[in-house]
C-alpha positions as CSV (number, residue, x, y, z in Angstrom):
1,X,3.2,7.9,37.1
2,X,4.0,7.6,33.6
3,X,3.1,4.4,31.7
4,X,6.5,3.4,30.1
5,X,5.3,0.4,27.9
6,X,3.3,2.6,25.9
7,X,4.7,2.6,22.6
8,X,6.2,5.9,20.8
9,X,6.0,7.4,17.8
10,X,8.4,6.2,15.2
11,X,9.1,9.8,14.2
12,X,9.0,12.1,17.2
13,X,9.2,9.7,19.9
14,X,6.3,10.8,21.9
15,X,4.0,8.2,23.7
16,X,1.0,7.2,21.2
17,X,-2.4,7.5,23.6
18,X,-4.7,7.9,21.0
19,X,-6.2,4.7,19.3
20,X,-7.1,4.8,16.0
21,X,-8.6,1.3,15.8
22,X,-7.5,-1.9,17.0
23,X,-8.1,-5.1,14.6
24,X,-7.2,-7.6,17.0
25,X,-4.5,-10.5,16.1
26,X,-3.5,-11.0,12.8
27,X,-1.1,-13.0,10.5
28,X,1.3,-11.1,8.4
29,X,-1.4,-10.3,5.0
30,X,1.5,-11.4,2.2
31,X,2.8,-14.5,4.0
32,X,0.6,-17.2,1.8
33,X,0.8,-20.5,3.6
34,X,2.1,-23.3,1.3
35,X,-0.6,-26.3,1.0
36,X,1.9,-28.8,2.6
37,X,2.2,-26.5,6.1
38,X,-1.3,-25.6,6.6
39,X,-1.4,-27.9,9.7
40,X,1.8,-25.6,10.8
41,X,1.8,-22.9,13.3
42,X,1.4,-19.7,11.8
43,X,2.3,-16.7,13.1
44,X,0.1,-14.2,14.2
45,X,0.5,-10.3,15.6
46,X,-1.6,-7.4,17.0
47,X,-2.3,-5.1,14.2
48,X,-3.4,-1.7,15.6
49,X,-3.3,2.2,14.8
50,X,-2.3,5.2,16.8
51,X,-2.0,8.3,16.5
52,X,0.8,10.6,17.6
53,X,-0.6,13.8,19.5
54,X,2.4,15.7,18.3
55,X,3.6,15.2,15.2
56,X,-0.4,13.5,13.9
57,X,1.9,10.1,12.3
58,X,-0.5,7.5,12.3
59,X,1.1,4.1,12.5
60,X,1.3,0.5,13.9
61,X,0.9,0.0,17.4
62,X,3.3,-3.1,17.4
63,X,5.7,-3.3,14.8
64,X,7.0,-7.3,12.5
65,X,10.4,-6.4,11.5
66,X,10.4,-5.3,8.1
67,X,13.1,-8.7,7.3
68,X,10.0,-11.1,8.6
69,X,7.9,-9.3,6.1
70,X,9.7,-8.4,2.5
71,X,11.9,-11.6,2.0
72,X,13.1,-13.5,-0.7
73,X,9.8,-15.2,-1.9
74,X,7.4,-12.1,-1.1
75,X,4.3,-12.5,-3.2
76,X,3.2,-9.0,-4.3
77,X,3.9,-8.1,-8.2
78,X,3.0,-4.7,-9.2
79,X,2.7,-6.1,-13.1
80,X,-0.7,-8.1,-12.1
81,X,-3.0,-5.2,-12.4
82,X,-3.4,-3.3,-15.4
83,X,-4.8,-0.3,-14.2
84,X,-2.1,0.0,-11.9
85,X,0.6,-0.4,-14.8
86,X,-1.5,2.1,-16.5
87,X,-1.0,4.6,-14.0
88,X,2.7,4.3,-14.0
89,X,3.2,4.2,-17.4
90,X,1.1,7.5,-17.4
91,X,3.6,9.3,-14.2
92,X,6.5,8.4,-16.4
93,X,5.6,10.2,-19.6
94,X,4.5,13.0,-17.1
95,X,8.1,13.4,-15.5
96,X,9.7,12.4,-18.6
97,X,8.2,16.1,-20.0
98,X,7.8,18.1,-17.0
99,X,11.3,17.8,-15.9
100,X,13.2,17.4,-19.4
101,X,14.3,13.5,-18.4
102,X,16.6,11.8,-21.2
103,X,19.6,9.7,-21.9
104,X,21.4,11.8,-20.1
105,X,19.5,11.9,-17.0
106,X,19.2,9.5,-14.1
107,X,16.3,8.0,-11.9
108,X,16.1,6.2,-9.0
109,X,13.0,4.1,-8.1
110,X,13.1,3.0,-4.3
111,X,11.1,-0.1,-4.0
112,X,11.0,-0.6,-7.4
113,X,9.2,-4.3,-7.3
114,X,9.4,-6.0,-10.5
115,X,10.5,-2.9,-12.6
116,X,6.4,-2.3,-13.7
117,X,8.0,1.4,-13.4
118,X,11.1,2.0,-14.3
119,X,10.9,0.0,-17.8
120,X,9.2,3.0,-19.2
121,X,11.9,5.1,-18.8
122,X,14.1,2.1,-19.7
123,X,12.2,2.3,-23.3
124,X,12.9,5.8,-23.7
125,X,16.6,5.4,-23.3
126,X,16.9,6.9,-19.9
127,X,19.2,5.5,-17.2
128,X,18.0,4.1,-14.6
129,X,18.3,1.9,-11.0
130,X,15.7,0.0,-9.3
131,X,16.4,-0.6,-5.5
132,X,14.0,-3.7,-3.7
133,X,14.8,-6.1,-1.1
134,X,12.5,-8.6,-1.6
135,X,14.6,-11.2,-4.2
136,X,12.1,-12.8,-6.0
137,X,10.6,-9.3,-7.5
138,X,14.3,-7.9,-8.3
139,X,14.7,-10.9,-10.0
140,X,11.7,-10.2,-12.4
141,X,12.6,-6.7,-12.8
142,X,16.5,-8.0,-13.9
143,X,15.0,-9.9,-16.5
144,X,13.0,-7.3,-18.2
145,X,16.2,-4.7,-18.4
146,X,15.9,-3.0,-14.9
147,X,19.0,-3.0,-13.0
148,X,18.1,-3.6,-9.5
149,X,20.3,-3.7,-6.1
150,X,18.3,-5.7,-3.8
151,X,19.1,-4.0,-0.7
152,X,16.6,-1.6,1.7
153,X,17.0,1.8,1.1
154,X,18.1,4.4,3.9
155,X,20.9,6.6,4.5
156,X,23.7,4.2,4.4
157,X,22.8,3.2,1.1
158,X,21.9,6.3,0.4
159,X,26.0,7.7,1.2
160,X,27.0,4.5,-0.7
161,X,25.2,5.5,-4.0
162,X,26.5,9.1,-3.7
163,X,30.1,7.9,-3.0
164,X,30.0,5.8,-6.5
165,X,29.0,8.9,-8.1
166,X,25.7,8.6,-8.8
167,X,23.3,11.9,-8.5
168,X,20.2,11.1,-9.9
169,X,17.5,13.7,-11.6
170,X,14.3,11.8,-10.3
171,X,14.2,9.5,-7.4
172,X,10.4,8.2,-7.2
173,X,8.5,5.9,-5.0
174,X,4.8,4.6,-4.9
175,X,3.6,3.1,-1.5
176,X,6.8,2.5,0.0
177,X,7.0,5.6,2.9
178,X,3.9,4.1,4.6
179,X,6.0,0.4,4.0
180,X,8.8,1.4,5.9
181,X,9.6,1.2,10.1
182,X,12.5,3.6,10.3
183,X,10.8,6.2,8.3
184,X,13.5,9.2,9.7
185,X,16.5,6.8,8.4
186,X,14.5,6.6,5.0
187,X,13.9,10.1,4.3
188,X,17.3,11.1,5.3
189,X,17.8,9.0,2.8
190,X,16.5,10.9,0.4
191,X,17.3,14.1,1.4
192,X,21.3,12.3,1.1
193,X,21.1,11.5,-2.6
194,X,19.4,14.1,-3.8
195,X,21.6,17.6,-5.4
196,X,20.5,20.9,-6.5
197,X,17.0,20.6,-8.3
198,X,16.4,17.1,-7.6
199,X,13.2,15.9,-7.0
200,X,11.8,13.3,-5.1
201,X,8.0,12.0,-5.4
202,X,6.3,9.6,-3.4
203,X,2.8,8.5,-3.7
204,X,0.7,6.8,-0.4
205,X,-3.1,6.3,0.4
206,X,-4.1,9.7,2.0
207,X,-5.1,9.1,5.6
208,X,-7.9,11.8,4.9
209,X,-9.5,9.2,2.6
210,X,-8.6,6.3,4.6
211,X,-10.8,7.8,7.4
212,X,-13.4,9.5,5.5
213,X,-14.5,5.8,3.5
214,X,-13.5,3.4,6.3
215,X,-10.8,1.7,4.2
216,X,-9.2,0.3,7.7
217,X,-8.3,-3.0,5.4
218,X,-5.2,-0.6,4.2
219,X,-4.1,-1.3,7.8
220,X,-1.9,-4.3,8.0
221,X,1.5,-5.5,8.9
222,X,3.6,-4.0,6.0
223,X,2.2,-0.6,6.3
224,X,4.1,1.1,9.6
225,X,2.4,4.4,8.5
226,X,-1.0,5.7,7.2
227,X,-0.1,9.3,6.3
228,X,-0.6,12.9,5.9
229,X,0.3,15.7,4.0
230,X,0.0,17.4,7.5
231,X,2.4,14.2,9.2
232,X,4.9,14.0,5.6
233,X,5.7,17.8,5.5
234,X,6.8,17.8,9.6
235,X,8.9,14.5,8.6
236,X,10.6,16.3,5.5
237,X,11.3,19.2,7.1
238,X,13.3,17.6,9.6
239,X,15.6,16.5,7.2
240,X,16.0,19.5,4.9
241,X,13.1,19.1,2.6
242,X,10.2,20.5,1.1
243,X,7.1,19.4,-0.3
244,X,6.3,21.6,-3.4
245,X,3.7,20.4,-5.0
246,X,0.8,17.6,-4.7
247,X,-1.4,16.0,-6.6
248,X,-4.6,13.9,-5.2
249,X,-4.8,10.5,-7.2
250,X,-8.2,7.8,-7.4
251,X,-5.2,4.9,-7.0
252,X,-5.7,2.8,-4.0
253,X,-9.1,4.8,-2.6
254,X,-7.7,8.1,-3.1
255,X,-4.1,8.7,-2.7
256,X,-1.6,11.9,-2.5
257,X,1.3,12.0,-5.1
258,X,3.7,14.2,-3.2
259,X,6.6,16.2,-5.2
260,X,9.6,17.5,-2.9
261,X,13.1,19.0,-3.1
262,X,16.3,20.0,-1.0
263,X,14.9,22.9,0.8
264,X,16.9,25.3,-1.3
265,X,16.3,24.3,-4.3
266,X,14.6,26.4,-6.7
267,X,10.9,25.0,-7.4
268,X,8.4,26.7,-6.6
269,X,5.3,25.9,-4.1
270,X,1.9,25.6,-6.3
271,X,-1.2,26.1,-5.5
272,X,-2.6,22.8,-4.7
273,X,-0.4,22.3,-1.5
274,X,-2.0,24.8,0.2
275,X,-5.4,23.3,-1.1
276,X,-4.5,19.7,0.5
277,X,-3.8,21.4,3.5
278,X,-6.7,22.9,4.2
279,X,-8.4,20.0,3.6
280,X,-6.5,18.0,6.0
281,X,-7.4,21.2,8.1
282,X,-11.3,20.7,7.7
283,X,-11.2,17.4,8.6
284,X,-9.7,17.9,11.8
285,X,-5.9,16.2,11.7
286,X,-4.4,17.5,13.8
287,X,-6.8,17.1,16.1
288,X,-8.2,14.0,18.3
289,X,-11.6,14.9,16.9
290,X,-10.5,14.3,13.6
291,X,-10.0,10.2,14.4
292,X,-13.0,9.8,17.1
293,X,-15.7,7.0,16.1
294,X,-13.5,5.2,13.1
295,X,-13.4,2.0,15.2
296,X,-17.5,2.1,15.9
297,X,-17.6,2.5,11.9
298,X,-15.6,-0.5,11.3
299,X,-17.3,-2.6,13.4
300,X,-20.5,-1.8,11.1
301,X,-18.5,-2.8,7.9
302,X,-17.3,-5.9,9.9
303,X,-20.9,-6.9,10.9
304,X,-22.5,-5.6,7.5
305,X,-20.4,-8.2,5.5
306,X,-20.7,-10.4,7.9
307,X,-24.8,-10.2,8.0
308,X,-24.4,-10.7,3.9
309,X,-22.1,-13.8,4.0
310,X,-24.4,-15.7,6.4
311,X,-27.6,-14.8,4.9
312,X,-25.7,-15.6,1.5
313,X,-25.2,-18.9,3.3
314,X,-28.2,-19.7,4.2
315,X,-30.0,-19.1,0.7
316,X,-27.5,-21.6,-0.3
317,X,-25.7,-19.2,-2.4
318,X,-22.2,-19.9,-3.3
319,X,-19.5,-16.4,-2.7
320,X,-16.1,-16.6,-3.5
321,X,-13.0,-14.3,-3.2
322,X,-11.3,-12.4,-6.2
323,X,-7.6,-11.0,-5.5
324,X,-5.9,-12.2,-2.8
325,X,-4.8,-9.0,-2.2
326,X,-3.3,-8.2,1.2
327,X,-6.5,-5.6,2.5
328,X,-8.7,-8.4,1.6
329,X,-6.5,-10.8,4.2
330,X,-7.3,-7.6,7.0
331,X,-10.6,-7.9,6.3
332,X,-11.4,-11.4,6.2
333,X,-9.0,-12.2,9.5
334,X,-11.0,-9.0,11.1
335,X,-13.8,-10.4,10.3
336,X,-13.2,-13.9,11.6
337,X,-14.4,-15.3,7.4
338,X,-12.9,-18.5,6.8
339,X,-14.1,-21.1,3.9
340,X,-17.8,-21.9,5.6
341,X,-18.6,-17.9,4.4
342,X,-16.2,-18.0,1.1
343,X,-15.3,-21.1,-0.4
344,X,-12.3,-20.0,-2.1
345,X,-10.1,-17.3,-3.6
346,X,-8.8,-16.2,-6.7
347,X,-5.9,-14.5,-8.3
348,X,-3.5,-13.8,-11.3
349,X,-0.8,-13.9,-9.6
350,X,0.6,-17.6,-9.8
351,X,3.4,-17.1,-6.4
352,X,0.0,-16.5,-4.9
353,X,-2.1,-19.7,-6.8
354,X,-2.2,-23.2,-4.9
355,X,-2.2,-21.3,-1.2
356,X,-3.8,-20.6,2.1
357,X,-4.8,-17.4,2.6
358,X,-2.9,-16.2,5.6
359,X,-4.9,-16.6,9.1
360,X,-8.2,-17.5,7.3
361,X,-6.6,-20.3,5.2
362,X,-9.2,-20.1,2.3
363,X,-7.5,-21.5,-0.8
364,X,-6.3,-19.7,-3.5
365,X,-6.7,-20.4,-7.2
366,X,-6.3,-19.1,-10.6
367,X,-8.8,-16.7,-11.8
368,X,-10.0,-19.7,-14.4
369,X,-11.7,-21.9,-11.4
370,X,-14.3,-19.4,-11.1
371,X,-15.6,-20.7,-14.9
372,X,-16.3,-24.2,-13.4
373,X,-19.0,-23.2,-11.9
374,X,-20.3,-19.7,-11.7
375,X,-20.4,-18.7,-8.3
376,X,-23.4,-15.9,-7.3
377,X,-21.5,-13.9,-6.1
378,X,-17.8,-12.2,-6.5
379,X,-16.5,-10.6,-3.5
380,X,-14.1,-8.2,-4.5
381,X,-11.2,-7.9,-2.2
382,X,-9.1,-5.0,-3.7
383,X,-12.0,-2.3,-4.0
384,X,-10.1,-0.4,-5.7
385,X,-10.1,-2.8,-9.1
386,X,-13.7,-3.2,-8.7
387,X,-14.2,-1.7,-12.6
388,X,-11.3,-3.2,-14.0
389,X,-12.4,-6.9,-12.0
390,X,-16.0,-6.7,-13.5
391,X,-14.5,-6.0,-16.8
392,X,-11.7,-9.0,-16.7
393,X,-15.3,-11.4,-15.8
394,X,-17.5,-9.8,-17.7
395,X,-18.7,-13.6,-18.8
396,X,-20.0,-13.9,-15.5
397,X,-21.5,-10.9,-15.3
398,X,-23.7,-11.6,-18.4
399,X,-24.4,-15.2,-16.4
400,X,-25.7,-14.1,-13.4
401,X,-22.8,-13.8,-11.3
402,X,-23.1,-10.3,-9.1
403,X,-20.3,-8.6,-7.7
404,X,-19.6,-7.3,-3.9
405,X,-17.2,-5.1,-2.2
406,X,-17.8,-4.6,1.5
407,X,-15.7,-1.0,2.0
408,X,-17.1,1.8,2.9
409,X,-20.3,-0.4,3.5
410,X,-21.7,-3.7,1.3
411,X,-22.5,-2.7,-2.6
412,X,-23.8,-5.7,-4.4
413,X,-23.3,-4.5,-8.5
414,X,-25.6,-6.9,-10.7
């Protein structure tokens, strides 16, 4: 008899048997809880991974509707981290040259946040349109010169945009695929607004390096997929395009920046698609071995940084949290930390300042509380900024202060 409440895969619709991991119940990481309701209910879901025996997606085992999740006050603002602005800023000169970009050119940026990309093609006099539909980032991105429709992007919108006439050169994207629950709708989408040459890129967190480090704190609410080149190129195809080209970033743990086109259009496939491939290959994706023992390996992280924070504790050391960042709310709900382990967090962000940390409810403060009192320690909750967060305190450092980061396994960096 077949199970029928199994859930499918959001792509091919087969039943997802294989678990990935399962990280119990969670609360939705980007939802910070205002200090007034922090006696209030909060809502809390299963957060899980699967993986699809057909197509290899790997994605949620039980889906928040996306409206729940990017509304109008939604806290994440891309402008907050400099390497990260640094990195975009670096991608637009890149296209700006490789594909002959200028005022009379057009680009698209789908979930274009507070326009931290799209202004430097604003700069160099190119035309462009941001499209986000969480309000309060638009709004940001409006008031630095960034035209912005705050709307979600998928085919309708996509028809919509082609019927005013627009036909862009570039339409871009960075971290949005894996953001997205109707990932078909989305890159029909694409494959709707783009004409002749066109060229779409999208970057994401490449599942290969997800599994290889244990980086299971990418997994959360907003991220419906965790993906790979192997999963991207069978989605594409089915909606007439092509992947031509890749390149394999350091952002976010290791990430894939993929370039694609109309399937008849003219670019050419380079070498380093076949390269990524292979690796994906190696490590077994599209097969079940490829994702046995990941949970058993986050359970060590889990009781690793757990073993740290108590003993921490103990020796009457204080730890406290830098970057409220939403992997560091998978972790510490995961992990079952609350304020007895980490006495508070910090963060540049001020939407984020004067809050609960979702399900933990350890409060959040400006990155200048941490100069009352040097703490001993610093755990680091997005790993990824760990050099450019030890540069930002490098007071502390010189004080005593030592910094952790509990992914792929505790580092403690004097």
């Amino acid at each position: 008899m077949v199970d029928d409440s199994r859930p499918l895969c959001r792509h091919c619709g087969a039943p997802l048997t294989l678990s990935l991991v399962d990280l119990g119940v969670s609360a939705v990481s980007n939802s910070y809880v205002p200090l007034d309701k922090a006696a209030a209910p909060e809502p809390k879901f299963p957060l899980s991974a699967a993986v699809c025996e057909t197509c290899w997606l790997v994605q949620l085992g039980h889906d928040v509707p996306a409206d729940e999740i990017f509304t109008g006050d939604y806290a994440y603002f891309s402008s907050f981290s400099e390497s990260w602005l640094a990195h975009s800023r670096a991608f637009a000169i890149d296209m700006i040259a490789r594909l002959g970009l200028g005022p009379q050119s057009f680009v698209i940026e789908i979930a274009s946040n507070d326009g931290y990309l799209l202004k430097s093609f604003v700069e160099k006099g190119i035309p462009v349109l941001g499209i986000e539909p969480s309000g309060s980032v638009a709004a940001a991105a409006e008031k630095i010169g960034v035209p912005t429709r705050v709307e979600f992007f998928g085919k309708t919108l996509a028809r919509e945009l082609r019927a005013e006439g627009l036909a862009p050169d570039l339409v871009c994207s960075a971290n949005v695929l894996a953001h997205v629950p109707k990932i078909d709708d989305f890159v029909a989408g694409v494959a709707e607004i783009l004409t002749g040459d066109a060229v779409y890129t999208v970057e994401f967190p490449h599942l290969l390096r997800m599994i290889e480090e244990v980086q299971f704190d990418t997994i959360y609410h907003e991220h419906y997929s965790y993906l790979s080149l192997l999963a991207v190129e069978k989605i594409f195809a089915a909606h007439g395009l092509r992947v031509f080209d890749v390149e394999e970033l350091t952002t976010h743990g290791g990430s894939l920046r993929v370039f694609a086109c109309l399937a008849g259009a003219g670019h050419r496939e380079g070498a380093r698609v076949a390269k990524v491939r292979a690796d994906e290959a190696a490590a077994r994706l599209d097969r079940p071995e490829g994702y046995a023992g990941f949970a058993e390996r986050v359970e060590a992280v889990r009781d690793g940084l757990l073993r740290f924070l108590r003993q921490a504790r103990a020796e009457g050391k204080t730890v406290v949290a830098y970057g409220a960042a939403a992997k560091g709310n998978t972790l510490l709900n995961y992990c079952g930390i609350g304020p007895d382990l980490v006495s508070f967090c910090v963060d540049r962000n001020p939407a984020k300042q004067n809050t609960l940390l979702p399900g933990s409810h350890i409060p959040v403060h400006a990155v200048e509380k941490l100069r009352d009192r040097a703490p001993d320690f610093v755990l680091i909750l997005p790993w990824n900024l760990k050099a450019e967060v030890i540069r930002q305190l490098a007071d502390l450092r010189d004080g005593g202060t030592r910094f952790v980061t509990a992914v792929p396994s505790i580092t403690v960096t004097a």
